[in-house]
Backbone as a chain_set.jsonl record, in Angstrom:
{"seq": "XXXXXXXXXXXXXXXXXXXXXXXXXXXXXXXXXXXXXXXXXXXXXXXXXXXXXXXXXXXXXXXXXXXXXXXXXXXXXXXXXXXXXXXXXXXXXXXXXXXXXXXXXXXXXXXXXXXXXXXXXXXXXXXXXXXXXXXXXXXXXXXXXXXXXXXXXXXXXXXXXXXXXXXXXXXXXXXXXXXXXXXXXXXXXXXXXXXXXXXXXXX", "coords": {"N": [[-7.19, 14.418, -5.632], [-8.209, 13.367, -8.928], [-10.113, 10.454, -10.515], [-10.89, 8.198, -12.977], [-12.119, 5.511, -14.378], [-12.701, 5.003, -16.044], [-10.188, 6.487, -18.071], [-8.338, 4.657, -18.159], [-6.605, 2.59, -20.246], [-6.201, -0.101, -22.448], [-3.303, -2.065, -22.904], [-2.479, -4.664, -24.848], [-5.21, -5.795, -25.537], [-6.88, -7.966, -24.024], [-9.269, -11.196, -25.617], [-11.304, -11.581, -24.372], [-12.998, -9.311, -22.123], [-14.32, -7.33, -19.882], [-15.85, -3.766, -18.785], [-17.719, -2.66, -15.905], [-19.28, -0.09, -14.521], [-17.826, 0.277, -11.776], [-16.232, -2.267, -11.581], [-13.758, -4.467, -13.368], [-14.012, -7.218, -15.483], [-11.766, -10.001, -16.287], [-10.429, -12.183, -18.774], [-7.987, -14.335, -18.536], [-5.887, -15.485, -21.175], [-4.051, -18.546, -22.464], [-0.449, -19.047, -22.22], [0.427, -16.72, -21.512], [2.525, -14.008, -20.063], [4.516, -11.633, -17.747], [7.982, -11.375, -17.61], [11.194, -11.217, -17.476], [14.406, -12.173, -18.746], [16.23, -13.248, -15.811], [17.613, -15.877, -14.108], [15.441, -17.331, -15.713], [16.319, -17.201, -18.148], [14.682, -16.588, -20.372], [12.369, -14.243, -22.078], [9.19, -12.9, -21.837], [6.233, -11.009, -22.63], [3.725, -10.141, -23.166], [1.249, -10.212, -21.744], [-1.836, -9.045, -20.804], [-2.6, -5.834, -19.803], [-4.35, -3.167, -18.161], [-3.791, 0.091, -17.662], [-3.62, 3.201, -16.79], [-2.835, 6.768, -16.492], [-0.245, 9.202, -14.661], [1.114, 11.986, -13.344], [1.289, 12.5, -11.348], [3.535, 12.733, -8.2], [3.251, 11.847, -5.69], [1.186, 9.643, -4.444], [-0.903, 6.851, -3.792], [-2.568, 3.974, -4.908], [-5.136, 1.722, -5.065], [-6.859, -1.651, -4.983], [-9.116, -4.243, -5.546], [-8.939, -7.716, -5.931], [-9.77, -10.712, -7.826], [-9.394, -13.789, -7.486], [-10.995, -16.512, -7.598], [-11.612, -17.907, -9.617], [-9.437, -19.517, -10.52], [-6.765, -22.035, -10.852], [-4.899, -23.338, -11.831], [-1.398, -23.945, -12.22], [0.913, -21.339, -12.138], [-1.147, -18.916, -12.766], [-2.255, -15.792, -12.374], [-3.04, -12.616, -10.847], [-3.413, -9.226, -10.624], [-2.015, -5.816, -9.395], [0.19, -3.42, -11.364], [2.443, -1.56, -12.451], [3.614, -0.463, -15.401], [6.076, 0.418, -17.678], [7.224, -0.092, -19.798], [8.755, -2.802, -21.778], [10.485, -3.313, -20.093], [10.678, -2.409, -18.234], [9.221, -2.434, -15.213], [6.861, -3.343, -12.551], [4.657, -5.739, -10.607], [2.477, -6.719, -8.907], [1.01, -10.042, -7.021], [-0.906, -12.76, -6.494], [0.213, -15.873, -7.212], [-1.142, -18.861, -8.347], [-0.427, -22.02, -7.134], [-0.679, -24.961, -6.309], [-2.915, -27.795, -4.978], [-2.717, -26.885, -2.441], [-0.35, -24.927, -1.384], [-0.127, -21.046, -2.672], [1.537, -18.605, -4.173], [2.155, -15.882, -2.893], [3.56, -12.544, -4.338], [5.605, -10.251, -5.528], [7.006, -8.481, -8.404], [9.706, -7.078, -9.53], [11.017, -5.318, -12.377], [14.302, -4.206, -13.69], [15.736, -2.362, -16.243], [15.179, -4.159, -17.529], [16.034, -6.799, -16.617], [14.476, -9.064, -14.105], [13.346, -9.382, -10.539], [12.282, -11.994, -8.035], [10.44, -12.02, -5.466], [8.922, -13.513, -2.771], [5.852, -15.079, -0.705], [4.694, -17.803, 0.973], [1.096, -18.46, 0.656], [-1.925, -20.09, 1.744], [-4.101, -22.117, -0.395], [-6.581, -21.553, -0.283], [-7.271, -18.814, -0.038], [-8.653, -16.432, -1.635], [-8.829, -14.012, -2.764], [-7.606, -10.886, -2.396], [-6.365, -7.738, -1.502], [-4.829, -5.022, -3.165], [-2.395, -2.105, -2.464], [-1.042, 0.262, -3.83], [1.819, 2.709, -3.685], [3.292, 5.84, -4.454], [6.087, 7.602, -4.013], [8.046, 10.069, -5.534], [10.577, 8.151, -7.706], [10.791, 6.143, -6.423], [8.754, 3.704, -4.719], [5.777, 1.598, -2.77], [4.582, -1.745, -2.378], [1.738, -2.767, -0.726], [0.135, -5.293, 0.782], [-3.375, -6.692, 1.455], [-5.705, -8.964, 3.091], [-8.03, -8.385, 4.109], [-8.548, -5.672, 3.39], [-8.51, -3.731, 4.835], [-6.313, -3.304, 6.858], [-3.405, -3.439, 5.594], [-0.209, -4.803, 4.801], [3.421, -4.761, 4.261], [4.834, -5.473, 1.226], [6.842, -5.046, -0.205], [9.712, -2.476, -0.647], [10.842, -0.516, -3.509], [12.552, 0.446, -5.977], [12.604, 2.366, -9.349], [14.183, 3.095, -12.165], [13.635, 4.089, -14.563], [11.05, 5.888, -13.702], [10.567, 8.598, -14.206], [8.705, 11.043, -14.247], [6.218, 11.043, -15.914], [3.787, 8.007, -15.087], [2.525, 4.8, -15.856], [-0.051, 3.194, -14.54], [-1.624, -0.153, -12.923], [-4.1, -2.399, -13.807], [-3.426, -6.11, -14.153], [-3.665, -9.508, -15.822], [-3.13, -13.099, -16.221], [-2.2, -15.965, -18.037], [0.126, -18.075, -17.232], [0.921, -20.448, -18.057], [-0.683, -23.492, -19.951], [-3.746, -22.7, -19.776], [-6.6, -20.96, -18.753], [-9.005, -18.113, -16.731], [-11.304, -16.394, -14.861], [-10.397, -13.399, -14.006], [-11.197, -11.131, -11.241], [-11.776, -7.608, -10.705], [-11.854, -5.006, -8.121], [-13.609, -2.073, -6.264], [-11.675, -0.011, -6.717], [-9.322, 2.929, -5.831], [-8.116, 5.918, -5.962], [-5.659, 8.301, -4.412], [-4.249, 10.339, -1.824], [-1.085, 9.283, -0.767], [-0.248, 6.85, 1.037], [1.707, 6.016, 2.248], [3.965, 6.637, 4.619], [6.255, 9.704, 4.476], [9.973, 8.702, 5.386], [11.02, 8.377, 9.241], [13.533, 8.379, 10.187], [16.219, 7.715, 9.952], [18.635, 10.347, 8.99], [18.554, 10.975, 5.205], [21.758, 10.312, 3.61], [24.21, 12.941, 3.162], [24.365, 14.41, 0.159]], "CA": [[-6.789, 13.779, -6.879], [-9.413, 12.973, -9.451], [-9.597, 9.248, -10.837], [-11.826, 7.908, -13.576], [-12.162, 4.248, -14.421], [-12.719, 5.049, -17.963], [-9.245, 6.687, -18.145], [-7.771, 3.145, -18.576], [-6.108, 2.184, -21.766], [-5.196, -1.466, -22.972], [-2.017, -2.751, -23.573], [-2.806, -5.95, -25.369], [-6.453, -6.138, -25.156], [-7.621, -9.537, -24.062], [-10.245, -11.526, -25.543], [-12.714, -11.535, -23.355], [-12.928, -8.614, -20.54], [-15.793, -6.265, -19.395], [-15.584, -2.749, -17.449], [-19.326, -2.039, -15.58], [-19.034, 0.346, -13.512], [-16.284, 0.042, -10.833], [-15.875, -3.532, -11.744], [-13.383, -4.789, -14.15], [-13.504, -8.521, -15.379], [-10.161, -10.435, -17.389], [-10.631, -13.666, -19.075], [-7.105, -14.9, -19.089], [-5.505, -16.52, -22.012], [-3.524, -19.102, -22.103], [0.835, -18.747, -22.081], [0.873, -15.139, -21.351], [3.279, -13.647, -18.876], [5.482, -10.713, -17.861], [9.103, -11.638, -16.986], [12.256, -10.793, -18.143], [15.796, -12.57, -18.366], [16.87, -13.507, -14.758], [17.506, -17.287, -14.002], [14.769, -18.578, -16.269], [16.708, -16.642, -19.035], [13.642, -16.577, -21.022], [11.347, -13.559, -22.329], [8.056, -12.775, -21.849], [5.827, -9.542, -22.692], [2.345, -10.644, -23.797], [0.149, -10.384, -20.759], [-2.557, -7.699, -21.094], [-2.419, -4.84, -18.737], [-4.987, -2.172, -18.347], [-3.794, 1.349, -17.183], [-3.92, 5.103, -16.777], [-1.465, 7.525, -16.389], [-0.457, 10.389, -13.996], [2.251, 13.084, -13.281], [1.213, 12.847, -9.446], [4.535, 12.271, -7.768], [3.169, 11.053, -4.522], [0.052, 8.883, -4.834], [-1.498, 5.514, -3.293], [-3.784, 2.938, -6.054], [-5.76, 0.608, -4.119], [-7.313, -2.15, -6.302], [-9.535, -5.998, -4.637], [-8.443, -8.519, -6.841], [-11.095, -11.779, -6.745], [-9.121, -14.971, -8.67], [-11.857, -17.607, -7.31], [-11.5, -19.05, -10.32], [-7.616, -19.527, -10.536], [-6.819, -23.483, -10.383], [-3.783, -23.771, -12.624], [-0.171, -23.604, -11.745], [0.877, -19.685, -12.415], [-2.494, -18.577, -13.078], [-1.762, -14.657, -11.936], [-3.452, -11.288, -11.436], [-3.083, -8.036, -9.55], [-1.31, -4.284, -9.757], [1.019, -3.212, -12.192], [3.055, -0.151, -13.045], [4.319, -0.651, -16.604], [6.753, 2.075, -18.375], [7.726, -0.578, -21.069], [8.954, -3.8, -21.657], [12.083, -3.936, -19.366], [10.699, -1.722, -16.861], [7.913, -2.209, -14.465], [6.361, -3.75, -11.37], [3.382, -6.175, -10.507], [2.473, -7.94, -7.405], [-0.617, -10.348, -7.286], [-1.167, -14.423, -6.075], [0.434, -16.497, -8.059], [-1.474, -20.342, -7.941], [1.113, -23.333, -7.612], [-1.015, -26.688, -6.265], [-4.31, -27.248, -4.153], [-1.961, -26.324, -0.953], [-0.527, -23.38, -1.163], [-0.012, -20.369, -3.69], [2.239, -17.791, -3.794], [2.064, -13.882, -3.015], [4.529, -11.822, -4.345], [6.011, -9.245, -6.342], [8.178, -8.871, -9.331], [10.285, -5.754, -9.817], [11.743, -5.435, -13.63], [14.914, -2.576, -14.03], [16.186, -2.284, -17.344], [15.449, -5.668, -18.429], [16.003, -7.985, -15.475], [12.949, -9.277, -13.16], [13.588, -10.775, -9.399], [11.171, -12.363, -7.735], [9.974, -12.056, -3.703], [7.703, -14.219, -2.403], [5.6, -15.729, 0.051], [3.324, -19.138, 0.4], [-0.258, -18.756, 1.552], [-2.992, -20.742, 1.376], [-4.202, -21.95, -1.683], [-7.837, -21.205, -0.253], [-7.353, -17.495, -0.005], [-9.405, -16.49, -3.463], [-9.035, -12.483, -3.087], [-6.93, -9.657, -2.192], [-6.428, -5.984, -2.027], [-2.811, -4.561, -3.319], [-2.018, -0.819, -2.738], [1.047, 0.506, -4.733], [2.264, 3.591, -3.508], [4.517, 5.995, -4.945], [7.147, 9.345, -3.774], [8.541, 9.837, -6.645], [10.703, 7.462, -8.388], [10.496, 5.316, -5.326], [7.634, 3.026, -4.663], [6.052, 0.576, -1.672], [3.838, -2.324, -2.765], [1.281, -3.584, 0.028], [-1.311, -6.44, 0.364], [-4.151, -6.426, 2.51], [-7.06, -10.023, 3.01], [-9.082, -7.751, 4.519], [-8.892, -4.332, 2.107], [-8.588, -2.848, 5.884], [-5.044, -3.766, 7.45], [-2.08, -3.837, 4.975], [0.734, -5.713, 5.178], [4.466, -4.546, 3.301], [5.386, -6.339, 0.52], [8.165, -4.189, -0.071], [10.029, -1.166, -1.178], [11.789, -0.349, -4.665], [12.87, 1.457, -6.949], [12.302, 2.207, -10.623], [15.109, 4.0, -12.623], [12.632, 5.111, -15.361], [9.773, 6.23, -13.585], [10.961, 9.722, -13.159], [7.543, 11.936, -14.58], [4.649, 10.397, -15.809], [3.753, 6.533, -14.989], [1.434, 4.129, -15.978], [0.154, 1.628, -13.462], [-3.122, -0.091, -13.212], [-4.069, -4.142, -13.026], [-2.843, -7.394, -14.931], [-4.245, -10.814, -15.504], [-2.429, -13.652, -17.052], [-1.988, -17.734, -17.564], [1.722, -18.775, -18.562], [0.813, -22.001, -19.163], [-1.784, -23.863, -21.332], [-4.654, -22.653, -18.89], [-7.252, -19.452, -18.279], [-9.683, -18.144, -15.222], [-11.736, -15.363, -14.983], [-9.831, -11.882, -12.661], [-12.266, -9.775, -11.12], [-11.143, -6.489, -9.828], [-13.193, -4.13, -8.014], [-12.587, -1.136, -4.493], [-10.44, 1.163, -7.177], [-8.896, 3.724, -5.054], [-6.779, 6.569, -6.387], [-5.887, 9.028, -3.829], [-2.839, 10.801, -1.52], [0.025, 8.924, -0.532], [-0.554, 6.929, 2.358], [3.35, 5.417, 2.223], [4.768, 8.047, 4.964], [7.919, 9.494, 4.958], [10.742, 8.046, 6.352], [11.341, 9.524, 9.743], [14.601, 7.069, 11.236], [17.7, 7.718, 9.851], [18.732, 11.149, 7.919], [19.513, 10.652, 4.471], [23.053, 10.803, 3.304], [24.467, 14.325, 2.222], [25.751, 14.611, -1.824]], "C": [[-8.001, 13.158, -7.559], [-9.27, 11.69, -10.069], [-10.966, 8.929, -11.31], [-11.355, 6.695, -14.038], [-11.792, 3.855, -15.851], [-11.585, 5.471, -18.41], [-8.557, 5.114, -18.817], [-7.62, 2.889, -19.818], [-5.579, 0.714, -21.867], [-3.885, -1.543, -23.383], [-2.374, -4.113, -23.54], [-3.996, -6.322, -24.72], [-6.628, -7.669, -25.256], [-8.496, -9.8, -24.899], [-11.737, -11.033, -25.611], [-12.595, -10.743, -22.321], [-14.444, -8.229, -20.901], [-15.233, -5.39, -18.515], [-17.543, -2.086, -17.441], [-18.918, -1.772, -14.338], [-17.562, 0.412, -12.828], [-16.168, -1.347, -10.818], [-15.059, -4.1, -13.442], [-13.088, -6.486, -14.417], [-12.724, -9.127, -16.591], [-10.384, -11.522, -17.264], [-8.78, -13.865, -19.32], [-6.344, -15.653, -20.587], [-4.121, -17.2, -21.949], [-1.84, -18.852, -22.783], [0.904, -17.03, -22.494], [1.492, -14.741, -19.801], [3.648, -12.009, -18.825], [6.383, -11.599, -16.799], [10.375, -11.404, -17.836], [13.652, -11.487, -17.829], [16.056, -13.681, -17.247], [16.736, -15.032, -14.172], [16.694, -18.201, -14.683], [15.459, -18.49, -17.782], [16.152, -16.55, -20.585], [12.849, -15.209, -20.949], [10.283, -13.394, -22.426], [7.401, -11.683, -21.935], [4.827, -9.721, -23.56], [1.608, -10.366, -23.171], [-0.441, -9.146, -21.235], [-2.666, -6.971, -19.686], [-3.703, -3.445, -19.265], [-4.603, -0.819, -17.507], [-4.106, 2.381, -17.306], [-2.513, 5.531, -16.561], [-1.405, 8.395, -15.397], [1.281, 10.741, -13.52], [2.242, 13.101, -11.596], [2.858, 12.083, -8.843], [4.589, 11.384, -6.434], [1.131, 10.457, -4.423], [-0.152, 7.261, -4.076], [-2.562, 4.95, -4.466], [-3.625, 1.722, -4.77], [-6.961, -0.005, -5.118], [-7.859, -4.072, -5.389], [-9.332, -6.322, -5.813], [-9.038, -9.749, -6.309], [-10.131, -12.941, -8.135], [-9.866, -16.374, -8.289], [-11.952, -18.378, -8.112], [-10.329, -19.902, -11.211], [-7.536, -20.91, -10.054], [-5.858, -24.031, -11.037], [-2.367, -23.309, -12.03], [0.213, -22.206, -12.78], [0.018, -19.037, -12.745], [-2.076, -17.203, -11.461], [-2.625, -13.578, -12.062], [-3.494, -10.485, -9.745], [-2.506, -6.814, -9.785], [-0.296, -4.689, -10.232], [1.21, -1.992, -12.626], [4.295, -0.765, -14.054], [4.663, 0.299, -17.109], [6.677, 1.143, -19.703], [8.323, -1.847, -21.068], [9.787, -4.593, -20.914], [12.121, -2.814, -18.466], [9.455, -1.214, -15.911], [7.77, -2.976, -13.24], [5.081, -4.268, -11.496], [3.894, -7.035, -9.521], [0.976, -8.968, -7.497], [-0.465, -11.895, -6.338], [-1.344, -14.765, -6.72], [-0.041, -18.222, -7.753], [-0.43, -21.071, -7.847], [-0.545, -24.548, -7.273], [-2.636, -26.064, -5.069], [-4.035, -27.245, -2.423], [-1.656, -25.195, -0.976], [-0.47, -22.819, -2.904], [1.262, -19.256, -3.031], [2.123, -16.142, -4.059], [3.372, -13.05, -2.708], [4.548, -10.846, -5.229], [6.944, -9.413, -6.974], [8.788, -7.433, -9.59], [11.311, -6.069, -11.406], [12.687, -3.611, -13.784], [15.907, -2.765, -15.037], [16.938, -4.186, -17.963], [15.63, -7.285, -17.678], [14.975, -7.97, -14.187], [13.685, -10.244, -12.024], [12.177, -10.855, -9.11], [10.707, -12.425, -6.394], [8.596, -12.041, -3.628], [7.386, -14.829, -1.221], [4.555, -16.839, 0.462], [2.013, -18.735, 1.681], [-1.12, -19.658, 0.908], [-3.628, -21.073, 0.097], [-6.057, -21.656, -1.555], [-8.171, -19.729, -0.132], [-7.556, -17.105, -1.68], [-9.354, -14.98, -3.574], [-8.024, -12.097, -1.972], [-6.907, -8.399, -3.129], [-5.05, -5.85, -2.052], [-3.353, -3.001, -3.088], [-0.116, -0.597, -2.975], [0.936, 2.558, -4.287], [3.452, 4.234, -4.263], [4.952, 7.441, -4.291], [7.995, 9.217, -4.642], [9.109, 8.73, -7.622], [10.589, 6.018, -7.369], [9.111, 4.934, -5.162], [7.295, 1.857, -3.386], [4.851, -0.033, -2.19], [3.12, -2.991, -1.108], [-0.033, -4.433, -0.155], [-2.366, -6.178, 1.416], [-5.237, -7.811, 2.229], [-7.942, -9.392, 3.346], [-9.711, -6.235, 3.603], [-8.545, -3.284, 3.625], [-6.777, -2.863, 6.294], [-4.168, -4.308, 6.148], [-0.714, -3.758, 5.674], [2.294, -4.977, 4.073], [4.604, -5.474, 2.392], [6.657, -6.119, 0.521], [8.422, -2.809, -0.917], [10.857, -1.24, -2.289], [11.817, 0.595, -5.324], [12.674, 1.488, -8.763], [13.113, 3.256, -11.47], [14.822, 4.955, -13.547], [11.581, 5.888, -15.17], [10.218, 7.648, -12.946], [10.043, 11.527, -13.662], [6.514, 11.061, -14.713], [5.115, 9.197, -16.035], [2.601, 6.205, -15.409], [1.241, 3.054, -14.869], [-1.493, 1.28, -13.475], [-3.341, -1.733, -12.748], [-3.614, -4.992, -14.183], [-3.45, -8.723, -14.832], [-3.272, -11.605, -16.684], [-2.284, -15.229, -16.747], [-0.75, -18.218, -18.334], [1.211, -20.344, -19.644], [-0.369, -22.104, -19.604], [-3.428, -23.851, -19.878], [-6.002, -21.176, -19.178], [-8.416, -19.596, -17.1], [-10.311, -16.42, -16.005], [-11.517, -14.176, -13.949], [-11.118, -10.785, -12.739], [-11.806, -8.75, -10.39], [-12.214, -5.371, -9.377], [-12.505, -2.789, -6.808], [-11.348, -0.266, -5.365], [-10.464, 2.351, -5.854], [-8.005, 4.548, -5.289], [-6.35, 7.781, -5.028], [-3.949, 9.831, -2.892], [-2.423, 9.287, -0.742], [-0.456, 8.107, 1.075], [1.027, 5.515, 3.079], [3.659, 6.962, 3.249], [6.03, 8.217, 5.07], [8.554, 8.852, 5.666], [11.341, 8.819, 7.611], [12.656, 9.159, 10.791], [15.962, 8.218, 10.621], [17.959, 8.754, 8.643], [19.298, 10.633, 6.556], [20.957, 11.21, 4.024], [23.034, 12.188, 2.81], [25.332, 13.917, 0.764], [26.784, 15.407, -1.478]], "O": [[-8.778, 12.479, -6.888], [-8.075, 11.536, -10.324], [-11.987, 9.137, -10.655], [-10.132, 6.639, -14.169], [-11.115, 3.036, -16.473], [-11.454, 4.937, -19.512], [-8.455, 4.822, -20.008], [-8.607, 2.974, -20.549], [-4.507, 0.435, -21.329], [-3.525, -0.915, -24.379], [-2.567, -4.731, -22.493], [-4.044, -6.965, -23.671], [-6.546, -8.389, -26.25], [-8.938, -8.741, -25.345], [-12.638, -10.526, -26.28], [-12.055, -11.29, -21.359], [-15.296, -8.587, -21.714], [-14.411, -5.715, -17.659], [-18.261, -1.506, -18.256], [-18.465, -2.469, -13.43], [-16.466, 0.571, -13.365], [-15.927, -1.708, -9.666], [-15.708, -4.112, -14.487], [-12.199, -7.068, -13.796], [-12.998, -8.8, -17.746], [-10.559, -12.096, -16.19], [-8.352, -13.466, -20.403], [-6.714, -16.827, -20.63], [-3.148, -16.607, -21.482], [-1.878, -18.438, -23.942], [1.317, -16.421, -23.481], [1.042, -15.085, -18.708], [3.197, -11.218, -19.653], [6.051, -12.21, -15.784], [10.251, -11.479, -19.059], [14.062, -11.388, -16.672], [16.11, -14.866, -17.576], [15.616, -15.332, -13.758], [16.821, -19.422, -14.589], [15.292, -19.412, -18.581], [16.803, -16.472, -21.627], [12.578, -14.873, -19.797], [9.987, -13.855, -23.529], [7.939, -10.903, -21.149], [5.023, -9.463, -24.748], [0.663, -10.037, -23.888], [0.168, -8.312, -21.906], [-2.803, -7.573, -18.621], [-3.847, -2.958, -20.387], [-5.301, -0.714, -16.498], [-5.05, 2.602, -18.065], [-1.452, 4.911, -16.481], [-2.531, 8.618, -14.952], [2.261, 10.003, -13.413], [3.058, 13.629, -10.841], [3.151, 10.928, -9.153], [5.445, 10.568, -6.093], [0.135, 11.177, -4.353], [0.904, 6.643, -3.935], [-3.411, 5.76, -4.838], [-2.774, 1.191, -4.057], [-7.745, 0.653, -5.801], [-7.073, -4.836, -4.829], [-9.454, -5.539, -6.755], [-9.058, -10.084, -5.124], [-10.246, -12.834, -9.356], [-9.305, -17.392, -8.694], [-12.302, -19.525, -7.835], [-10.399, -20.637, -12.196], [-8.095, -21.177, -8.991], [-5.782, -25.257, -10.954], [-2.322, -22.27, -11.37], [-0.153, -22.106, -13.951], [0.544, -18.077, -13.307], [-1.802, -17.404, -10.278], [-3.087, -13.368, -13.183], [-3.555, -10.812, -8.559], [-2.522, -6.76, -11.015], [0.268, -5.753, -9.978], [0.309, -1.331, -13.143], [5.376, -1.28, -13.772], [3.869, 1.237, -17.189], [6.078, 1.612, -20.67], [8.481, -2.117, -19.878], [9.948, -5.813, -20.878], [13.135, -2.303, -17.991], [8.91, -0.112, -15.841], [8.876, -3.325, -12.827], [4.269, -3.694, -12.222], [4.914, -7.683, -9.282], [-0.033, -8.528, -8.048], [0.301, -11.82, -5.377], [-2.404, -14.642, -7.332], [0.667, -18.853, -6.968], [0.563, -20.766, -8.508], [-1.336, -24.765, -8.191], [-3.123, -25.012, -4.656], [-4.806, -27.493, -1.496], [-2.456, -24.316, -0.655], [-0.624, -23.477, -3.933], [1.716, -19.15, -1.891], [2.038, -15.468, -5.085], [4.007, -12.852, -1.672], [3.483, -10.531, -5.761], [7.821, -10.206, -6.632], [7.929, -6.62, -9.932], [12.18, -6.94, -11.45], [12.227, -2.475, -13.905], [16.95, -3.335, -14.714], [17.908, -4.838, -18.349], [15.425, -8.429, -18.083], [14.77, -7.002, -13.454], [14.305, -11.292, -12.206], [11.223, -10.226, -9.568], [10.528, -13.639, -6.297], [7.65, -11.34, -3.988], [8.328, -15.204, -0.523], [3.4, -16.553, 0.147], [1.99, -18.723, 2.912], [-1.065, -19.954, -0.285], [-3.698, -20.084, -0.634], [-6.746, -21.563, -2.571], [-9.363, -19.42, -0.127], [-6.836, -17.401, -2.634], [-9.896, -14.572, -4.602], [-7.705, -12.742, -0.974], [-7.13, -8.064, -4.292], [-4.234, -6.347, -1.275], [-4.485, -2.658, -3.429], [1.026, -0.925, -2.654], [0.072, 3.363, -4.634], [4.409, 3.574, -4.669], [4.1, 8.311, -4.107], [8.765, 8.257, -4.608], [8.279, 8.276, -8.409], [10.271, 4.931, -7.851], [8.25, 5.769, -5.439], [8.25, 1.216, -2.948], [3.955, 0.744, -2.519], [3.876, -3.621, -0.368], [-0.945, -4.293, -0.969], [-2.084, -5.345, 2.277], [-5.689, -7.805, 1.083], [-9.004, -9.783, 2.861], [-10.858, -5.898, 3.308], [-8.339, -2.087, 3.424], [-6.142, -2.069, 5.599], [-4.262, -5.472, 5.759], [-0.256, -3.081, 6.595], [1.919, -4.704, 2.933], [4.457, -6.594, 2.881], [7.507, -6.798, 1.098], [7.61, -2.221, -1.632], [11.747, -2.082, -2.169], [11.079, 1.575, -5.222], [12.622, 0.393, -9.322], [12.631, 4.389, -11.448], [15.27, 6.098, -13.639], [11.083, 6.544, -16.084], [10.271, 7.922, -11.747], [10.478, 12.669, -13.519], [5.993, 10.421, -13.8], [6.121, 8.891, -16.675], [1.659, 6.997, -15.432], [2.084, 2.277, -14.421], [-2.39, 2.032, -13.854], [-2.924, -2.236, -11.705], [-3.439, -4.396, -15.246], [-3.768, -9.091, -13.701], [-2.791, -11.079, -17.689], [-2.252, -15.721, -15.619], [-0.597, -18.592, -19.497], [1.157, -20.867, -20.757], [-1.136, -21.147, -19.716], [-3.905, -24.83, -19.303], [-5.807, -20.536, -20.212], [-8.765, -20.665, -16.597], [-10.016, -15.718, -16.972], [-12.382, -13.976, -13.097], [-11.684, -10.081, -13.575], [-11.374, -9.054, -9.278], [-13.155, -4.952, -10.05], [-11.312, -2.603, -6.567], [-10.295, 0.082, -4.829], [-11.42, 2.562, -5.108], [-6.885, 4.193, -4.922], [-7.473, 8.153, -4.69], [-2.827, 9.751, -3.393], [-3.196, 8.443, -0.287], [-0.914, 8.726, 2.036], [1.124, 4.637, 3.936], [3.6, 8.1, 2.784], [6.857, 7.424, 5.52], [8.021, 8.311, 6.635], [12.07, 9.782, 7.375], [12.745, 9.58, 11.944], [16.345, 9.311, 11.037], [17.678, 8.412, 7.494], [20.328, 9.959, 6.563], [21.236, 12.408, 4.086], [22.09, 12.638, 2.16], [26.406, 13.385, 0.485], [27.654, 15.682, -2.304]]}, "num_chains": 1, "name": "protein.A"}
């Protein structure tokens, strides 16, 4: 699978970025999100997202994500597969306080976003995400090391059923910004393996 850096297209160009080389850096600005509807019953669809595209049905993106300079409550960045405004995916480490933070993922399907999460450290300043996909199905994992990933989890995406966009995200809801450095792109085969437990159902 071939994968060029330069491929990458804005949705809502920031500011302030830079792409040198295999290094991409995102100046945040301040109250930008993605979220949709679900218990805060509030809209959001501002954040800037940089992707690519591809028809590959089974695929792995592997992407280090450096927020060292992340010090505000929701101060966010990490992978993202965006179709459109009310249907996508991003996982990253979200700041809360100078204890912990939180690493999770947000799954959005036709308009409603949950949220699964978990608290680490608020001294952990980088991670690696890989987003996997078999077709419309998808598995998001993290890795501190870029070596040993961890599940986040598995989902689904009701629109993503030919070509996707997916790529990285940076963003500060509230009245804040930081500078996201992303670097270790990785496009390549599938390294989500089949499932080999329990046949699936017959239609």
């Amino acid at each position: 699978m071939s994968f060029d850096i330069t491929s990458f297209r804005w949705i809502r160009e920031p500011k302030k970025h830079s792409i040198t080389g295999d290094r991409i850096e995102i100046v945040t600005e301040p109250h930008t999100d993605l979220w949709q509807r679900t218990y805060y019953h509030f809209r959001n669809d501002n954040a800037p997202l940089l992707q690519t595209s591809t028809r590959e049905k089974f695929f792995s993106f592997t992407v280090k994500s450096d927020f060292s300079e992340s010090s505000h409550r929701f101060d966010q960045c990490g992978v993202v597969l965006y179709l459109d405004s009310e249907n996508w995916i991003k996982a990253s480490v979200e700041y809360e306080n100078a204890d912990f933070q939180h690493l999770g993922s947000v799954v959005t399907n036709q308009g409603y976003s949950d949220w699964a999460t978990t608290e680490i450290p608020s001294g952990i300043k980088t991670m690696w995400y890989r987003l996997s996909r078999r077709e419309d199905d998808f598995c998001i994992e993290n890795s501190p090391d870029g070596k040993t990933f961890h599940q986040m989890r598995i989902c689904h995406l009701f629109k993503a059923q030919d070509e996707i966009n997916f790529g990285i995200y940076a963003c500060s809801p509230e009245d804040s910004s930081f500078k996201a450095v992303f670097t270790g792109f990785v496009f390549g085969e599938c390294m989500w393996e089949a499932h080999s437990g329990q046949a699936p159902d017959k239609e």
